[in-house]
C-alpha positions as CSV (number, residue, x, y, z in Angstrom):
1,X,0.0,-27.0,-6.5
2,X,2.4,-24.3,-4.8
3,X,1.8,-23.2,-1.4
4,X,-0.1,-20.3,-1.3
5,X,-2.6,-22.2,-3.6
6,X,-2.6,-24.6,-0.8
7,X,-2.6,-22.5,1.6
8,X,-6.2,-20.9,0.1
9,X,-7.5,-24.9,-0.7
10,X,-6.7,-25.9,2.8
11,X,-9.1,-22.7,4.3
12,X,-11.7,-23.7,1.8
13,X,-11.3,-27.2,2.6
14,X,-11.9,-26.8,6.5
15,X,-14.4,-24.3,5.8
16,X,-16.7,-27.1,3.7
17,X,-16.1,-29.6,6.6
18,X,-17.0,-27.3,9.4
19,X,-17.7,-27.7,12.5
20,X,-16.7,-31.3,11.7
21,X,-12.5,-31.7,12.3
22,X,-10.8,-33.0,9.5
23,X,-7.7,-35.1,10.3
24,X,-3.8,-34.2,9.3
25,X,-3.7,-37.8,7.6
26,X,-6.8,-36.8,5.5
27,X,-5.6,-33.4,4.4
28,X,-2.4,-35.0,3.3
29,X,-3.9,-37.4,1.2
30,X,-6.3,-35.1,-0.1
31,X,-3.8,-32.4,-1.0
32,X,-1.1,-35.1,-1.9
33,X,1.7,-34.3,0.1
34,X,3.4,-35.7,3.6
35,X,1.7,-34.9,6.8
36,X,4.3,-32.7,8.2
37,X,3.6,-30.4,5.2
38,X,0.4,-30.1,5.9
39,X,1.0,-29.6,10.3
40,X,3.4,-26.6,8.5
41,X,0.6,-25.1,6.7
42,X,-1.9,-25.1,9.4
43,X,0.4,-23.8,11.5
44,X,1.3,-20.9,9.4
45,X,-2.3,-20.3,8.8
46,X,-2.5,-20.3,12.9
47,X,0.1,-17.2,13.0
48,X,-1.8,-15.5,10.3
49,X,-4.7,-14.8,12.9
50,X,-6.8,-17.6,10.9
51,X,-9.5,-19.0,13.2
52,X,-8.1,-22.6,12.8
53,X,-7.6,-24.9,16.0
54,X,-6.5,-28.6,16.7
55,X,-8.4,-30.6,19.0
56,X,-6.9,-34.0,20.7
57,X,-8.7,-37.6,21.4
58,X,-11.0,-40.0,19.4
59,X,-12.8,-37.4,16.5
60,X,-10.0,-34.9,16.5
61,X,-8.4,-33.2,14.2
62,X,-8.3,-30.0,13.0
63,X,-11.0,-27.1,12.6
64,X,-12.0,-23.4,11.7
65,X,-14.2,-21.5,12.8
66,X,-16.9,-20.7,9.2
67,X,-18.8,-17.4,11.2
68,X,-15.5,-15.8,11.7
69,X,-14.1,-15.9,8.3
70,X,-15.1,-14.7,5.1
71,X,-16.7,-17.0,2.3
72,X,-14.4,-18.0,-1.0
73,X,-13.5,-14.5,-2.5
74,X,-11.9,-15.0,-6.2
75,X,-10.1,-11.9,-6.4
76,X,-8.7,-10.6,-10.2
77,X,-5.2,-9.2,-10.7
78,X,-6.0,-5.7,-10.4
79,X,-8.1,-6.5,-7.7
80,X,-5.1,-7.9,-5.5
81,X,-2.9,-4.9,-7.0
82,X,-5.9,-2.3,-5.6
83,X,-5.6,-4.2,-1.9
84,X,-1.3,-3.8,-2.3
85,X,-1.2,0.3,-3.0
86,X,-4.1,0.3,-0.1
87,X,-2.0,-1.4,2.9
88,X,1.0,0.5,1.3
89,X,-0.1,4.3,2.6
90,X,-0.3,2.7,5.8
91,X,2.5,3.6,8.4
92,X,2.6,3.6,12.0
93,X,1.0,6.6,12.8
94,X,-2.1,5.7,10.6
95,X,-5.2,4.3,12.2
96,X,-5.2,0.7,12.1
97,X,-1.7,0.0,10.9
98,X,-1.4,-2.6,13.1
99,X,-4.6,-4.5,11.4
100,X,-3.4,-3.5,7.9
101,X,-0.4,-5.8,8.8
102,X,-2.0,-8.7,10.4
103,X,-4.7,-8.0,6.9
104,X,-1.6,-8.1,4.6
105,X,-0.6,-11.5,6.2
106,X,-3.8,-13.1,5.8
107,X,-4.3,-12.0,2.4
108,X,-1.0,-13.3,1.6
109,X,-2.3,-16.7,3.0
110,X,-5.6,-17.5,0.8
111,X,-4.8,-14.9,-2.5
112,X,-4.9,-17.6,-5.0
113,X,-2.5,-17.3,-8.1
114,X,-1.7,-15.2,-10.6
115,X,-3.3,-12.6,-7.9
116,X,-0.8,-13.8,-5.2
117,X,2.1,-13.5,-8.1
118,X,0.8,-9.9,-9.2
119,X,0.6,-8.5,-5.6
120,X,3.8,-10.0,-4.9
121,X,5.2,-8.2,-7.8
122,X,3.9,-4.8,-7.4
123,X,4.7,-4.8,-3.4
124,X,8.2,-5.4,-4.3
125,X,8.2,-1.8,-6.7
126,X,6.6,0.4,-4.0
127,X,8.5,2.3,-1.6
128,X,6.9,5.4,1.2
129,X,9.1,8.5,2.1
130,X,8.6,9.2,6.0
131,X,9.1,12.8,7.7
132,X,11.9,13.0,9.0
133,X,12.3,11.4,12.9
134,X,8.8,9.7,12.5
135,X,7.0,6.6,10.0
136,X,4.7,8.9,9.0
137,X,4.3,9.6,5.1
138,X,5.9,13.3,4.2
139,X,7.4,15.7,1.9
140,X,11.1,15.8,1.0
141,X,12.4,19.2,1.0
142,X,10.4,22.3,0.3
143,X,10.3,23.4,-3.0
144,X,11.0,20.0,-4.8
145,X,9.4,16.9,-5.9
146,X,10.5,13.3,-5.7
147,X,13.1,12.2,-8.3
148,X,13.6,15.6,-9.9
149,X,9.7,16.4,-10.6
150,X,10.4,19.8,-10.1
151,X,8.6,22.3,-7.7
152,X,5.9,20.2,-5.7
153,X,3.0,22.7,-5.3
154,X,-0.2,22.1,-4.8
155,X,-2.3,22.2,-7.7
156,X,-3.9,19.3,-9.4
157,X,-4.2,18.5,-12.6
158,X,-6.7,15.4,-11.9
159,X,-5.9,12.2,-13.3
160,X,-8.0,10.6,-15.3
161,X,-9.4,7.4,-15.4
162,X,-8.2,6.2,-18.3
163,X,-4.7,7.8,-17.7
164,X,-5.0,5.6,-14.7
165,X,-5.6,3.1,-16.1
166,X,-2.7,3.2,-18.6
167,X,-0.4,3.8,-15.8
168,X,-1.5,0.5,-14.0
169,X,-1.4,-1.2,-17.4
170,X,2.4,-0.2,-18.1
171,X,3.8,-1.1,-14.3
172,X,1.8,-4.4,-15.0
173,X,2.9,-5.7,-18.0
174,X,6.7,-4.0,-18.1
175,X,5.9,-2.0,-21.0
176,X,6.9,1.9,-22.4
177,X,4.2,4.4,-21.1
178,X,3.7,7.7,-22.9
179,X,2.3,10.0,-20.9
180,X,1.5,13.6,-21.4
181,X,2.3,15.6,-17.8
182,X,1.2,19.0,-16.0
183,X,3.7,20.8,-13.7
184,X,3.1,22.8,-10.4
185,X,2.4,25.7,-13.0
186,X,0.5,23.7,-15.3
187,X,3.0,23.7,-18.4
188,X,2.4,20.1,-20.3
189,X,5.0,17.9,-21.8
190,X,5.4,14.6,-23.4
191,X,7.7,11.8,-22.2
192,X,8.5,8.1,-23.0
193,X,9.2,6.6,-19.5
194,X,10.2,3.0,-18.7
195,X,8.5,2.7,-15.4
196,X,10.2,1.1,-12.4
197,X,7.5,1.4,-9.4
198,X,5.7,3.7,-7.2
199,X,6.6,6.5,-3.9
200,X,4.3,7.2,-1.7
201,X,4.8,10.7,0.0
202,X,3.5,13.4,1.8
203,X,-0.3,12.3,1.0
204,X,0.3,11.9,-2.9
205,X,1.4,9.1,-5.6
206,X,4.1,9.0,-7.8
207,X,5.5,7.4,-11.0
208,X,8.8,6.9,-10.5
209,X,10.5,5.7,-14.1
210,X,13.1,6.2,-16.3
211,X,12.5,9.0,-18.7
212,X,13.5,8.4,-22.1
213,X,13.2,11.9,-22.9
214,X,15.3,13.4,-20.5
215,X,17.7,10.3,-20.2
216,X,17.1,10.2,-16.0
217,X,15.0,8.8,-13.5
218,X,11.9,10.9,-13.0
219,X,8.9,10.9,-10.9
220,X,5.6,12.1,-11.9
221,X,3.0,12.9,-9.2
222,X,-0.3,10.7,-10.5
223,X,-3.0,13.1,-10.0
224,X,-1.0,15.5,-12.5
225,X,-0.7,13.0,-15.5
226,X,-3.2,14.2,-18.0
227,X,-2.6,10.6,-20.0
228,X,-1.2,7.6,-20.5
229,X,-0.5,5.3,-23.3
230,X,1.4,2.1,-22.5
231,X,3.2,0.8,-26.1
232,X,4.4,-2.5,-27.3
233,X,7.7,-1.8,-26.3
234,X,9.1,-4.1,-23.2
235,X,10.7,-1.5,-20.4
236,X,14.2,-1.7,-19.0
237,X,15.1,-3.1,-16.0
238,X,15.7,-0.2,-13.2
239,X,16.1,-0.5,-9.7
240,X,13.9,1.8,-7.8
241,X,16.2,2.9,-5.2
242,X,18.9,3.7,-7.9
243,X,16.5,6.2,-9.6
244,X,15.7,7.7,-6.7
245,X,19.4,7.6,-5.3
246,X,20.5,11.7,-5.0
247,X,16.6,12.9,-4.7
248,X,14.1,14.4,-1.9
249,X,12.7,10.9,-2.1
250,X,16.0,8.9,-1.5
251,X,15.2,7.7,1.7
252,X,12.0,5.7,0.8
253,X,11.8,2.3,2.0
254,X,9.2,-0.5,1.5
255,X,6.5,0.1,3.5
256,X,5.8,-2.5,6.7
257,X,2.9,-3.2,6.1
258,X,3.7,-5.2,2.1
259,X,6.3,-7.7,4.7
260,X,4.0,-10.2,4.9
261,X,3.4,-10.5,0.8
């Protein structure tokens, strides 16, 4: 058992004991490993804000607190993904960025695997582009989009669920996407992209990949994809910052709140 599945047993464990303290002797023999492994875990559930306390004396040990946490929550892959692109549009100057970040931690704490591994992955591929001199979200320049999209606008095409859905399905499993994209003036095109992660700017998502067809990095606002079909084909490797290196959006940076995962 890793730790973060630990982690999540050792919740569920107090939880099923509660009120009744369960001893650091116990918990190492019931999870298998020493006792200063588990006095490590409880601590680090501790700093995650977890309602968990030690008490001293004959019948001591250690306890959590069942009314002020939540029941066993099996969350799915995409589930874990929705929660990561959620506490990733959160900067400072959003309301409750500090509770996104003390959320992030916790979830981090108790997501069991492969949810744990998925959100890990995609919080490593998503980067926010601040206005300048503040950590709020924004534009890059006027008149351009991130990684040569072209002019930004503000029409929508509307994405579609299922070109949503191929989008997520492509960044998840690594695979060739082709997609069929609107422009600010609503001319379409087809691409074959090799996605590489998402930018989070100015109130909108983007695609950021590398375009197959036009043999550069690209990014490709979400709400103006018109559909997606991931392919068979495995994607390249690309780093996210390269692809964005010489473009309104090169100054994106992961955002705070994904530390914790």
């Amino acid at each position: 058992m890793n730790r973060t599945a630990r982690l999540y047993a050792l919740v569920e464990e107090l939880r099923a004991a509660a009120p009744r303290p369960l001893t650091v002797a116990r918990l190492a023999a019931r999870f298998e490993v020493a006792t200063r492994t588990v006095q490590r875990d409880l601590q680090a559930l501790m700093a995650a804000g977890l309602p968990v306390r030690a008490t001293t004396g004959r019948g001591g040990g250690w306890s959590i607190d069942p009314r002020t946490t939540l029941p066993p929550v099996r969350f799915t892959e995409q589930e874990a993904a929705a929660l990561t692109v959620a506490l990733a549009a959160t900067g400072h100057g959003t309301p409750y960025a500090a509770a996104a970040r003390t959320a992030a931690q916790k979830l981090a704490a108790v997501l069991p695997e492969p949810a744990a591994t998925a959100a890990r992955d995609l919080a490593r591929r998503i980067v926010a582009l601040p206005a300048p001199g503040t950590d709020r979200v924004g534009t890059g320049p006027a008149g351009t989009g991130p990684a040569g999209t072209g002019p930004a606008g503000t029409g929508s095409a509307g994405t579609g669920s299922a070109a949503r859905a191929g989008v997520e399905r492509a960044l998840a499993e690594r695979t060739v996407l082709r997609l069929r994209y609107a422009d600010a003036a609503g001319r379409e095109s087809e691409r074959l992209v090799e996605p590489a992660g998402l930018l989070t700017a100015g109130g909108h998502w983007y695609l950021i990949a590398w375009c197959r067809t036009r043999r550069a990095g690209r990014g490709f606002r979400l709400d103006r994809i018109t559909a997606a079909d991931p392919t068979p084909d495995p994607a390249g490797h690309h780093d996210l910052a390269a692809l964005l290196h010489g473009s309104a959006a090169a100054g994106a940076r992961p955002p705070a709140a994904l530390d914790a995962l």
